[in-house]
C-alpha positions in Angstrom: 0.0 0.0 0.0 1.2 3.5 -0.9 1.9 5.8 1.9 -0.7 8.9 1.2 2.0 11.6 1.5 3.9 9.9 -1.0 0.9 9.3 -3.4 0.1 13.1 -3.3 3.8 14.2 -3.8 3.7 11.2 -6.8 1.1 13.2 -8.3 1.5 17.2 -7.1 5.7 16.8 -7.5 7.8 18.8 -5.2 8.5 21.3 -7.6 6.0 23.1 -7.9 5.1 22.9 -4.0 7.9 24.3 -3.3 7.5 27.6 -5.9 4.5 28.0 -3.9 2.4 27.0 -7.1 0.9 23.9 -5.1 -2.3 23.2 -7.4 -6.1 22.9 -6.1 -6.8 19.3 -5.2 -10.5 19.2 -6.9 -12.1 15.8 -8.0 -9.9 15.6 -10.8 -6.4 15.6 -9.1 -7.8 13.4 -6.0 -8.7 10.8 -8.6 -5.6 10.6 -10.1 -4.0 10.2 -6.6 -6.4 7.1 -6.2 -6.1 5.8 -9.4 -2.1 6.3 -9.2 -1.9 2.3 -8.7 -3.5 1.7 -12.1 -0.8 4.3 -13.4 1.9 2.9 -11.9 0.8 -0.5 -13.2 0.1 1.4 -16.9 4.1 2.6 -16.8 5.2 -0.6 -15.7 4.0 -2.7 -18.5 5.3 0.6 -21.0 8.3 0.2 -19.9 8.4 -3.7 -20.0 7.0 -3.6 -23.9 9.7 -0.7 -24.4 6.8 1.8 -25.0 7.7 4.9 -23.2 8.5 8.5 -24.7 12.4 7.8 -24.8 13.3 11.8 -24.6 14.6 13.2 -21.4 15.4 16.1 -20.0 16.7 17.3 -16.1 14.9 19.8 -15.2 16.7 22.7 -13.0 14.1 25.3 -11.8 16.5 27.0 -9.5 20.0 28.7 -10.2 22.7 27.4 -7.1 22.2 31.1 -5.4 18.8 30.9 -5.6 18.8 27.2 -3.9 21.4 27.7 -1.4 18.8 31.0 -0.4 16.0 28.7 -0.3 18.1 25.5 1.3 19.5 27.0 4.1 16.4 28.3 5.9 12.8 26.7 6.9 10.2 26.3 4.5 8.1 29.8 4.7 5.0 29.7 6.1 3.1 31.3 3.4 4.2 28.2 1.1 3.1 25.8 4.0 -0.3 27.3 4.4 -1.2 27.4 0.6 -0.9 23.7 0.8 -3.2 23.5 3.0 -5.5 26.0 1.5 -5.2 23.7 -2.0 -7.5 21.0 -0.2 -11.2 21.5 0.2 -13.5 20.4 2.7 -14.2 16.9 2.9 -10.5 15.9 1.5 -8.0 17.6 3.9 -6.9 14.0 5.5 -4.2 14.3 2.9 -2.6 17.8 4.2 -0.9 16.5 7.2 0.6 13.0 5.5 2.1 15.7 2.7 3.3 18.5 5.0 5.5 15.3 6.9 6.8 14.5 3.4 7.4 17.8 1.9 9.3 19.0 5.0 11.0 15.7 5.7 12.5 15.1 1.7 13.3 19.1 2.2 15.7 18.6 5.1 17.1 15.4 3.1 17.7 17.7 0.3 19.5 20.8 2.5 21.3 18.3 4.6 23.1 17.2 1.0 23.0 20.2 -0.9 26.6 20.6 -1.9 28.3 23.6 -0.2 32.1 24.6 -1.0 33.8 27.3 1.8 37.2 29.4 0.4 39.3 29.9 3.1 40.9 33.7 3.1 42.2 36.1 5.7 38.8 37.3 7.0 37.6 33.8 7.6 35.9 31.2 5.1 33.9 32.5 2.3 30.8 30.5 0.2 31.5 29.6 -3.1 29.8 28.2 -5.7 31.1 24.0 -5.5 32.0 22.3 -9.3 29.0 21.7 -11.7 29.2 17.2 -11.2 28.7 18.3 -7.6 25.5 20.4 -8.5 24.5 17.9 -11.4 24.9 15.2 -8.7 22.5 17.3 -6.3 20.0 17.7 -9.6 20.2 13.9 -10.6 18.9 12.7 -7.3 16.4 16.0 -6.6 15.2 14.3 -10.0 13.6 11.1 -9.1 12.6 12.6 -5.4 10.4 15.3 -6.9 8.7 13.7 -9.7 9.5 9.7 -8.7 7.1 8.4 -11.7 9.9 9.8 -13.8 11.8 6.8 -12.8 10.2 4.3 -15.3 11.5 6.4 -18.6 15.2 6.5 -16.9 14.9 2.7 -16.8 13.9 2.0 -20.2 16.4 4.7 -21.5 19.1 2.8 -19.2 19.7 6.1 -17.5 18.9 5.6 -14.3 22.0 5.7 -12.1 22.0 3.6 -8.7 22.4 7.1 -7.1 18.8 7.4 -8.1 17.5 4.5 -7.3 19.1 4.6 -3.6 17.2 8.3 -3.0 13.7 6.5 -4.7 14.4 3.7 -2.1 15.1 6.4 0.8 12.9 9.0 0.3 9.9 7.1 -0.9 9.9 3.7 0.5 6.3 2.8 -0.2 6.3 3.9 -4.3 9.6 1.9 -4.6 7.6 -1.7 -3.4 4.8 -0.1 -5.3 7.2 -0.2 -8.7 9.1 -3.2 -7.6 6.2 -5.3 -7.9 4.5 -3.4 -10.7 7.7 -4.2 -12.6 8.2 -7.9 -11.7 4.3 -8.5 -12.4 4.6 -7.0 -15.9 7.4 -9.3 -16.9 5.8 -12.6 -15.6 2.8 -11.3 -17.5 4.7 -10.6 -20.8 7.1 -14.2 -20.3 3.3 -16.1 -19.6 2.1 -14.0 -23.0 4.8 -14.5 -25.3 6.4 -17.7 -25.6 9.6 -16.3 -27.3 10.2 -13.6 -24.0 13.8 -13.9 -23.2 14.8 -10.3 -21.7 14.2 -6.7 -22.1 16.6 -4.6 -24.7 19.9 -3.8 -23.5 19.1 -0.6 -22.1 15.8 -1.2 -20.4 17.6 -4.2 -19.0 20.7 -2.1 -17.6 17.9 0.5 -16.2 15.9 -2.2 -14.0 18.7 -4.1 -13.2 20.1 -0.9 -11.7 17.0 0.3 -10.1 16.5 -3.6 -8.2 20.1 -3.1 -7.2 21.0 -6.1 -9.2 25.1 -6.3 -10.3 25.4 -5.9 -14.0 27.9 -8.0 -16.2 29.2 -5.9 -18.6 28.7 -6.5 -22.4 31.0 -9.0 -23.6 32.3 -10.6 -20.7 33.4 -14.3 -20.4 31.4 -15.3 -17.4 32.4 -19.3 -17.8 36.3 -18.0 -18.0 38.2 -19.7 -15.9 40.2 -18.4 -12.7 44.0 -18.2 -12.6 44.4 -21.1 -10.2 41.8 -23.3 -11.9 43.9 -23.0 -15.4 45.2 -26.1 -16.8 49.0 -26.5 -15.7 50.7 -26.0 -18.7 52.9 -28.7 -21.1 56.4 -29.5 -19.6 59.2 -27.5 -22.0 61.7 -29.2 -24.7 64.3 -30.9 -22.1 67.8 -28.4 -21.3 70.4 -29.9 -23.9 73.9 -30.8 -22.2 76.4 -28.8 -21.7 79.9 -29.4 -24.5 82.5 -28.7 -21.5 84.8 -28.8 -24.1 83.7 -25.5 -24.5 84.1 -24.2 -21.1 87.2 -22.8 -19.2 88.7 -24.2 -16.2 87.1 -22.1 -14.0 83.7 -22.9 -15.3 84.2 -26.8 -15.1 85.5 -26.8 -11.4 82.6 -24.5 -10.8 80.1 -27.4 -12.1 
């Protein structure tokens, strides 16, 4: 069963929550937080028939300055209480299960957001840290924001195991939720088609990574044999003897 926090952020993202741009939750949006099972369910099988929209792109709403402002202080109050405004009467059981998740994947989020200090003469001094350090941060704010974007990084095979280990952290329940999804959609497509072997080699490399499974690298001679299992090799042409005709004295009484 999907925690309800987590089913709202599923649907909402944190993005926008986080603009303050948190959306009404009417009877269309509560239904898609109900029916986000079926969904989840739909992507699976996409992604198992190789189906999905293949084109990606990381979204970075926020410049560095602009997150280390927002990062390093609470979230305001303002953006709290227009979430709470967003449900009506009647459906406000959901605002307290997504305040606890929006504030808890928030503190995750400051706690790693990378920060680099310059050390000079009137003490240490913030500077911006290298972009893989920021593209790092972006990768994994990825997935925790919008997790149902997971299922096109796994067919595309770019779903790095940084990304799977924050989907498994941060939203425990929706990772079962896709786990089994996942695994039910392959028994259903092996059971369906006889000739079933495995997903394309990218699809393949993107589960594989987001079940934490190891991955043998294209190519590789898995039946190859280790260095003290090898055959001992054939015995060498026998040393010929010596002419001591050949030597000096002082090699003979040597021998």
């Amino acid at each position: 069963m999907i925690d309800l926090g987590e089913s709202i952020l599923a649907v909402v993202t944190l993005t926008p929550i986080l603009k303050a741009e948190m959306p009404r939750v009417g009877v269309g949006l509560q239904r898609e937080i109900l029916d986000l099972p079926k969904h989840i369910t739909s992507l699976a099988k996409q992604l198992v028939a190789n189906t999905l929209d293949e084109k990606l792109r990381m979204p970075r709403p926020w410049s560095y300055r602009q997150l280390y402002e927002m990062l390093t202080q609470p979230i305001p109050e303002a953006t709290l209480a227009q979430v709470t405004k967003a449900f009506p009467e009647g459906a406000d059981d959901g605002v307290a299960p997504l305040l606890f998740e929006v504030q808890s994947v928030f503190q995750h989020l400051a706690n790693e957001f990378p920060v680099s200090d310059y050390q000079t003469y009137l003490g240490p001094k913030k500077i911006q840290p290298t972009s893989d350090k920021i593209w790092k941060w972006y990768s994994r704010y990825w997935v925790i924001g919008d997790p149902l974007q997971a299922f096109q990084l796994m067919q595309t095979g770019a779903l790095l195991p940084s990304q799977a280990g924050a989907l498994r952290e941060y939203h425990p329940s929706l990772h079962e939720e896709f786990k089994g999804a996942i695994l039910s959609a392959l028994v259903e497509r092996s059971m369906r088609d006889g000739k079933f072997i495995n997903l394309p080699p990218r699809a393949d490399r993107g589960v594989a990574t987001f079940l934490g499974k190891k991955i043998v690298k294209q190519g590789s001679n898995v039946n190859a044999q280790k260095p003290d299992e090898a055959k001992p090799s054939a015995p060498g042409a026998p040393t010929p003897p010596v002419n001591e005709s050949l030597q000096t004295a002082g090699q003979r009484a040597a021998s």
